[in-house]
VEXKOL-980641 format. One record per residue (C-alpha): residue in three letters; x, y, z. Coordinates in steps of 0.02 Angstrom, whole numbers, always signed. Layout:
ALA/X/Y/Z
...
***
This chain:
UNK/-258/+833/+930
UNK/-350/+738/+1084
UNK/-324/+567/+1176
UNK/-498/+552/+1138
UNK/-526/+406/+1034
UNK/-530/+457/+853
UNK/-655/+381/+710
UNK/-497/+326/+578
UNK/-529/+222/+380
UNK/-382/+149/+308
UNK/-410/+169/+124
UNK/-334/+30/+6
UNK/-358/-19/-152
UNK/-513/-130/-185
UNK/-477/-308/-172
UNK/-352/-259/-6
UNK/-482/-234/+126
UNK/-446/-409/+193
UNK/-245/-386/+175
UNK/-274/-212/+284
UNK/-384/-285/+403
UNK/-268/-447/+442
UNK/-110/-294/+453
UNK/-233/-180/+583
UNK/-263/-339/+700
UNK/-56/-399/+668
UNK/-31/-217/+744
UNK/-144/-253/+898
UNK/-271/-138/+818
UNK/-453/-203/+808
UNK/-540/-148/+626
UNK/-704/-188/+508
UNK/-662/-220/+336
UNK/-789/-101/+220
UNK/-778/-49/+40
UNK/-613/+33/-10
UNK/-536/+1/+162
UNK/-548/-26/+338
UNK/-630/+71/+492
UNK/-543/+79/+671
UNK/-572/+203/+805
UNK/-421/+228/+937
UNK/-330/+398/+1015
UNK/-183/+488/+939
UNK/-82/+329/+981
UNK/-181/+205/+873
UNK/-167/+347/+735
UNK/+24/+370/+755
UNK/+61/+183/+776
UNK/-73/+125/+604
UNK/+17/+265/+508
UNK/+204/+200/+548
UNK/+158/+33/+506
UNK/+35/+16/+369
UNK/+92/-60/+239
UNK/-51/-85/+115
UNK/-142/+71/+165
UNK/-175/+206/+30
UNK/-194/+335/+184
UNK/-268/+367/+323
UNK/-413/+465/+390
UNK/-500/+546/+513
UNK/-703/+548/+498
UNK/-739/+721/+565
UNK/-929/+687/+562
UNK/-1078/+638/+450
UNK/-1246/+697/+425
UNK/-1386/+669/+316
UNK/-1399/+832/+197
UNK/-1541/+826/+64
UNK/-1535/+1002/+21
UNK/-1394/+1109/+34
UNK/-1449/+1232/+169
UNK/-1448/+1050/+253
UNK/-1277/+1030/+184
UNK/-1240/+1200/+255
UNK/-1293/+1198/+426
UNK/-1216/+1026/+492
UNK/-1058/+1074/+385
UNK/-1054/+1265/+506
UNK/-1055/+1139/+673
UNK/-911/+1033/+601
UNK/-749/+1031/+715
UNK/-631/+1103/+580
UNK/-523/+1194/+689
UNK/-467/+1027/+745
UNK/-366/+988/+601
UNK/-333/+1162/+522
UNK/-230/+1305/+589
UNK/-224/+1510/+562
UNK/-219/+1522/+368
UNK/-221/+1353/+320
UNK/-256/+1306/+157
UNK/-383/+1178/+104
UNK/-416/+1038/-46
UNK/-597/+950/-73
UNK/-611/+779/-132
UNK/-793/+763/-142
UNK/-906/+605/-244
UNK/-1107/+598/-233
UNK/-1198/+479/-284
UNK/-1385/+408/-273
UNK/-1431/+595/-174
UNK/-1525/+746/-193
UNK/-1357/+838/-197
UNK/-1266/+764/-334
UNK/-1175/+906/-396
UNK/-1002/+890/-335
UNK/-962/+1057/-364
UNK/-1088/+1154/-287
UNK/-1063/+1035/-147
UNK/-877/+1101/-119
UNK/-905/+1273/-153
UNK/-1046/+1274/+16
UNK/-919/+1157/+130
UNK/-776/+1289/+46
UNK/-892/+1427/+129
UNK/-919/+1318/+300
UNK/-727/+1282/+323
UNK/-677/+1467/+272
UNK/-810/+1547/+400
UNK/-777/+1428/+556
UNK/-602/+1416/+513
UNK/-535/+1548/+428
UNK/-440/+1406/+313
UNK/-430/+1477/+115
UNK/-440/+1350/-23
UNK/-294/+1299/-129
UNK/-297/+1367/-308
UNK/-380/+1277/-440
UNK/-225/+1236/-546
UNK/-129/+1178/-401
UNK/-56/+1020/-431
UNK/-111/+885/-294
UNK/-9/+826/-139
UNK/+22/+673/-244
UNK/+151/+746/-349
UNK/+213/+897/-249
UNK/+196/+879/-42
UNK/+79/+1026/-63
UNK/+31/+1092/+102
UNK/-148/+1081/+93
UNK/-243/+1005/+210
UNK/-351/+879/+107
UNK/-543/+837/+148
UNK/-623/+675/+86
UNK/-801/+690/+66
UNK/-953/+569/+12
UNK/-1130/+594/-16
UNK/-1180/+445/-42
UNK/-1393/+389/-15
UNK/-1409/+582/+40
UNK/-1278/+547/+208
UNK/-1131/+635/+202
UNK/-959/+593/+254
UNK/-813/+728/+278
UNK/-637/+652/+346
UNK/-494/+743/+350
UNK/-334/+666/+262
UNK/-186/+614/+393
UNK/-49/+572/+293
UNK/-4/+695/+161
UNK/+76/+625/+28
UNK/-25/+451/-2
UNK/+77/+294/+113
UNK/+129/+208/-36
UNK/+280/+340/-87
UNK/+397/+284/+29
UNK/+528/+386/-60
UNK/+651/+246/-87
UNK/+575/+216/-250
UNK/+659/+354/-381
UNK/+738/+243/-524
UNK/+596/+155/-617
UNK/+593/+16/-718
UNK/+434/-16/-857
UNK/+268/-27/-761
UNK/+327/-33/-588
UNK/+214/-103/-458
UNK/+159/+16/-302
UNK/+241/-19/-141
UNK/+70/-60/-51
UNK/+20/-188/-193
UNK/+199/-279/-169
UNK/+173/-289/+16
UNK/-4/-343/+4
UNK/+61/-492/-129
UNK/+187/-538/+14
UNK/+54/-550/+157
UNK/-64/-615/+48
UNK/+61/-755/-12
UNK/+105/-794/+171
UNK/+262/-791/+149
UNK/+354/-808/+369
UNK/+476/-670/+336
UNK/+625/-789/+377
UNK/+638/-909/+218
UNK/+718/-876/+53
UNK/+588/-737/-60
UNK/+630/-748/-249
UNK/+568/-626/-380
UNK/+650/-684/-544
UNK/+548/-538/-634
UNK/+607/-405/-511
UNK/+611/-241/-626
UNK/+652/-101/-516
UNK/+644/-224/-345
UNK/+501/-155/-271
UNK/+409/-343/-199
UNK/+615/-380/-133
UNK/+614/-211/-32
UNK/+454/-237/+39
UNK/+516/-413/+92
UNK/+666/-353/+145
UNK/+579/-226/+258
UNK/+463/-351/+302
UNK/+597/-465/+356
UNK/+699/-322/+444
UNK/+534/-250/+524
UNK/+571/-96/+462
UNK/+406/+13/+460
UNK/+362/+63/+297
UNK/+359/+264/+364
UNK/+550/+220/+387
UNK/+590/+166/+229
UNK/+765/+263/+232
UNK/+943/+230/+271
UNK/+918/+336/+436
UNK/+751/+234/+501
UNK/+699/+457/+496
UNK/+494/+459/+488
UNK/+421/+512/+335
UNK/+300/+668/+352
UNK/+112/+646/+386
UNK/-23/+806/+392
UNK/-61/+782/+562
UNK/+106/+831/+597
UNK/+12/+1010/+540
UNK/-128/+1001/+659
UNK/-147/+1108/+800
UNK/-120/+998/+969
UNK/-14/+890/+886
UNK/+93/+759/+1009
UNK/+255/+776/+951
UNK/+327/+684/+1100
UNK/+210/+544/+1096
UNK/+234/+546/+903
UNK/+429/+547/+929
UNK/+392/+394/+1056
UNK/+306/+288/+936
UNK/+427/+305/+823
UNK/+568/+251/+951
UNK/+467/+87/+975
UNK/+478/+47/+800
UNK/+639/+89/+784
UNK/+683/-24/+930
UNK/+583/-163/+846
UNK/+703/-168/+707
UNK/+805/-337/+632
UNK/+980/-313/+595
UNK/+980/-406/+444
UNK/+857/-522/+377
UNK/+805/-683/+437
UNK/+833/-771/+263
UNK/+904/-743/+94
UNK/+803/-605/-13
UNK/+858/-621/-194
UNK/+797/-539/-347
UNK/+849/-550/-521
UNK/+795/-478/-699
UNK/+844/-509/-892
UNK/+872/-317/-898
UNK/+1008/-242/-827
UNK/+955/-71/-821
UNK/+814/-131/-699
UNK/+938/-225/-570
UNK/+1039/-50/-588
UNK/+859/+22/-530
UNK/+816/-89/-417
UNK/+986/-92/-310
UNK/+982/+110/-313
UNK/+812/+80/-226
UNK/+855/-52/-105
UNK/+1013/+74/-58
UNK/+866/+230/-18
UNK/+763/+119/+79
UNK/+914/+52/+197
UNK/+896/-138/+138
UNK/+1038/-159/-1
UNK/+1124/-288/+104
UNK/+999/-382/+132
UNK/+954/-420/-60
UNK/+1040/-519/-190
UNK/+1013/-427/-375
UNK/+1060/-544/-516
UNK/+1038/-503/-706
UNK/+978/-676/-744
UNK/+836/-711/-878
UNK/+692/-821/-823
UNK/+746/-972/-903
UNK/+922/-980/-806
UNK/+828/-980/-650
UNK/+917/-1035/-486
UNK/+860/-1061/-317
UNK/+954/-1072/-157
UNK/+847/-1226/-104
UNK/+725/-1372/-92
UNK/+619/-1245/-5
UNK/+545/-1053/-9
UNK/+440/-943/-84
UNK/+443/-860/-246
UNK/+323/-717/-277
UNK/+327/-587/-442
UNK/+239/-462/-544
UNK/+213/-564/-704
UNK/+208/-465/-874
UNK/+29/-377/-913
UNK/-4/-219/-995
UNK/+136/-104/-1030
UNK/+227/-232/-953
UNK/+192/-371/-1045
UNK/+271/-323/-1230
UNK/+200/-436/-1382
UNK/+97/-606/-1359
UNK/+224/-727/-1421
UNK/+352/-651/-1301
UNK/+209/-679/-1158
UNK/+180/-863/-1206
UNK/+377/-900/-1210
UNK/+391/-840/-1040
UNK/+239/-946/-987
UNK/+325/-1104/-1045
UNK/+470/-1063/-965
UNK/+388/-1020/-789
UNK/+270/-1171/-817
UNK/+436/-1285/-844
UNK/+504/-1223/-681
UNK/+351/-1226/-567
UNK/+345/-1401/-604
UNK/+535/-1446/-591
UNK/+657/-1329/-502
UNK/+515/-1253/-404
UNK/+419/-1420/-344
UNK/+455/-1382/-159
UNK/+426/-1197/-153
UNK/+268/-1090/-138
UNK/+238/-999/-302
UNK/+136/-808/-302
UNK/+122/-728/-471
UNK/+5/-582/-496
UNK/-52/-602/-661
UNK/-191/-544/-786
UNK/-289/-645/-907
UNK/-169/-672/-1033
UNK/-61/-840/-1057
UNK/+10/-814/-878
UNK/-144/-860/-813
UNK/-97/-1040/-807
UNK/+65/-1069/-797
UNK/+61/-1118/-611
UNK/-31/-1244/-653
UNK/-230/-1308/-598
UNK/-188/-1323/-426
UNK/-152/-1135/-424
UNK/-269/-1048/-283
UNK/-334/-860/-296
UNK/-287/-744/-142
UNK/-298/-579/-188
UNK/-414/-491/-337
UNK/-382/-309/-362
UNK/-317/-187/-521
UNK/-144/-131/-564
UNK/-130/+16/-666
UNK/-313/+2/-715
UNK/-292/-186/-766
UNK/-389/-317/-670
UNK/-264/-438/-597
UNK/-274/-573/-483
UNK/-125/-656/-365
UNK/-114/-829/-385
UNK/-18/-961/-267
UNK/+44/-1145/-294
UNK/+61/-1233/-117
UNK/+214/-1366/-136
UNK/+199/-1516/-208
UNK/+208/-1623/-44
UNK/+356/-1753/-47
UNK/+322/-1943/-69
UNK/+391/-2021/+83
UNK/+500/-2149/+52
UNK/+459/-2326/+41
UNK/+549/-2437/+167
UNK/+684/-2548/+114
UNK/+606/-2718/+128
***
C-alpha cells in the first residue's frame, strides 16, 4: 500500500448516498455523492479511518484505473498496464464482478475472461473456481474486482473490505425479516436523532436499529462491533505493503474515542418473545447489552420514559408484515399513540405503501427513499407537536 492518496467509492444502497456523504464529512473526510455511493480520494489513513467508521457503507473501494475500451484488444491493452500487483500477492486468487451497459463490449463474460488473462499475466493471481460460494457467505479469500463498462469507459476497483461492512458479526439470532445493520444506522442519522436522548423501537425484532443506537451513542465504530472493541477483517489487510502499524494506530484512536455507557436510555421492546431473546443475544456480541432495555411489550401497551425523545422502527412490510387486517390494527394503534403518548417525541418509521403509510399522520416528512429486501420503502418522520405556551393568569 502507499501514502499516496488513493481514488476510494463508498458503495451504499441507493437512496443512502446523502446519509454516506453527511457520515464521510462527520469523519473529517471530504466526498461527492454519485450513484450507488460516494467518491473520496485520501492515503492509507483516510482508507483505514472510512473503513472503521462507516456505518452505512456497503464497502469500500479502491479505483485502480479507467479507460475507454471499445473493442477488447482495447480492453486488453489498458487492462496489461493496470497496477494489479498493488493489491494482489504471489498466488492470490481473484473474483470479477463485472456489468456493461450502453458499450460496444457488452458481454460480461468475455469481458472477465480477457481482464482474467490481464490479472493472471501481470500478476500471476489465479481465479477462484466457478462454484465457489462468494465472500458474502464464507470470508473467502479472494481478492474481489468491481468492474463497469458503462458508455464504452471502463472502471476496475479493487474491493477493500472483504466481507461487505454491514455483517458486523454481532448479528447471529434472527428474528422474521431483519433489517441490515447499514439501513438501521442510516434510519438513525437520517432521523437525527443527538445520540444522548431516549431511542425507542417498540417493533424491535431481533434489535438491530437499538444496537446501532447504542453504538452510536457509545461511539463504538461499527468495525468494533464486539465485546473486545477487536477490528473486524478487511482485504487490504491482504495487500502487499500493508501498514499494519498505522492500521493498529487508527484503531487505537477509535478505541480511545469510546463512551462508557450511553448518553441516554436505549430501549427496545417486541410482542414476540423469541425476538427480545434474539435481540439481547445480539446486543451481548456487539458489547452494548447494558446499554439497552428489551421489553416483551405489544404495541398497544406502549410506554415511554418521557415528555421527550425519539422513537424510530422498522414497521411491518413484506415478509414482515403478515395479513392486511393485522397491518391495519397495528396502524390504529401506532396512529393512536403518535397523537397521544407520543405528542412530544420525534417519530421515524420506515414503512412501505401499505396502511402504515399514514399512520404518522399528514405532517409526516420523507427523509430517506431506498429498498429493503427488494421492497421500495421510504422513512418517514413526525417533528413534535410544539407545546402551547401557557396563557398568563390574568
Amino acid at each position: 500500500m502507499s501514502r499516496a492518496a488513493h481514488s476510494l467509492f463508498a458503495v451504499c444502497a441507493p437512496g443512502l448516498e446523502p446519509v454516506a456523504e453527511a457520515e464521510l464529512q462527520a469523519l473529517g473526510i471530504e466526498g461527492r455523492a454519485e450513484t450507488g455511493g460516494v467518491a473520496f480520494n485520501g492515503p492509507d489513513a483516510v482508507l483505514f479511518r472510512a473503513s472503521l467508521g462507516l456505518r452505512t457503507a456497503t464497502r469500500l473501494l479502491l479505483r485502480l484505473g479507467e479507460f475507454r475500451a471499445r473493442s477488447f484488444a482495447d480492453l486488453e491493452r489498458h487492462a496489461g498496464s493496470l497496477p494489479w500487483r498493488r493489491v494482489l500477492g504471489p498466488g492470490a486468487r481473484v473474483r470479477l464482478r463485472v456489468s456493461c451497459g450502453l458499450s460496444k463490449l457488452y458481454h460480461e463474460r468475455a469481458v472477465a475472461e480477457r481482464l482474467l488473462a490481464a490479472i493472471g499475466s501481470a500478476a500471476g493471481a489465479t481465479p477462484a473456481p466457478a462454484n465457489a460460494r462468494p465472500d458474502e457467505e464464507t470470508g473467502d479469500d479472494a481478492q474481489l474486482f468491481v468492474v463497469r463498462v458503462l458508455r464504452d469507459v471502463c472502471t476496475v476497483s479493487a474491493d477493500t473490505s472483504g466481507a461487505p461492512l454491514y455483517m458486523r458479526g454481532y448479528r447471529q439470532a434472527l428474528a422474521r425479516a431483519p433489517i441490515r445493520e447499514t439501513l438501521a444506522a442510516a434510519l438513525l442519522i437520517a432521523a437525527r436523532w443527538p445520540g444522548d436522548v431516549p431511542l425507542l423501537d417498540p417493533l424491535c425484532g431481533s434489535g438491530t436499529i437499538a444496537i446501532e443506537g447504542a453504538l452510536i451513542a457509545r461511539r463504538i465504530p461499527p468495525a468494533l462491533a464486539n465485546t473486545g472493541h477487536l477490528p473486524r477483517r478487511f482485504r487490504f489487510m491482504d495487500w502487499p505493503g500493508f501498514a499494519a502499524a498505522e492500521f493498529a494506530a487508527a484503531v487505537e484512536r477509535a478505541r480511545a474515542a469510546i463512551r462508557t455507557r450511553a448518553g441516554g436510555p436505549v430501549l427496545a421492546s417486541d410482542h414476540s418473545a423469541g425476538a427480545i431473546r434474539a435481540a439481547t443475544a445480539n446486543a451481548e456480541r456487539a458489547g452494548v447489552r447494558g446499554d439497552i432495555e428489551f421489553t416483551v411489550r405489544a404495541l398497544a401497551d406502549l410506554r415511554v420514559p418521557g415528555p421527550h425523545g425519539w422513537l424510530v422502527t422498522n414497521a411491518p412490510y413484506g415478509v414482515r408484515a403478515g395479513d392486511d387486517a393485522s397491518i391495519r390494527v397495528l396502524a390504529r394503534e401506532f396512529a393512536c399513540h403518535v397523537g397521544s403518548t407520543l405528542a412530544g417525541w420525534t417519530v421515524a418509521a420506515l414503512t412501505a405503501d401499505n396502511a402504515m403509510r399514514g399512520a404518522l399522520g399528514p405532517d409526516a416528512l420523507e427523509r430517506l427513499a431506498t429498498r429493503n429486501g427488494g421492497i421500495p420503502v421510504r422513512l418517514r418522520v413526525r417533528e413534535p407537536v410544539p407545546e402551547t405556551p401557557a396563557r398568563p393568569v390574568p
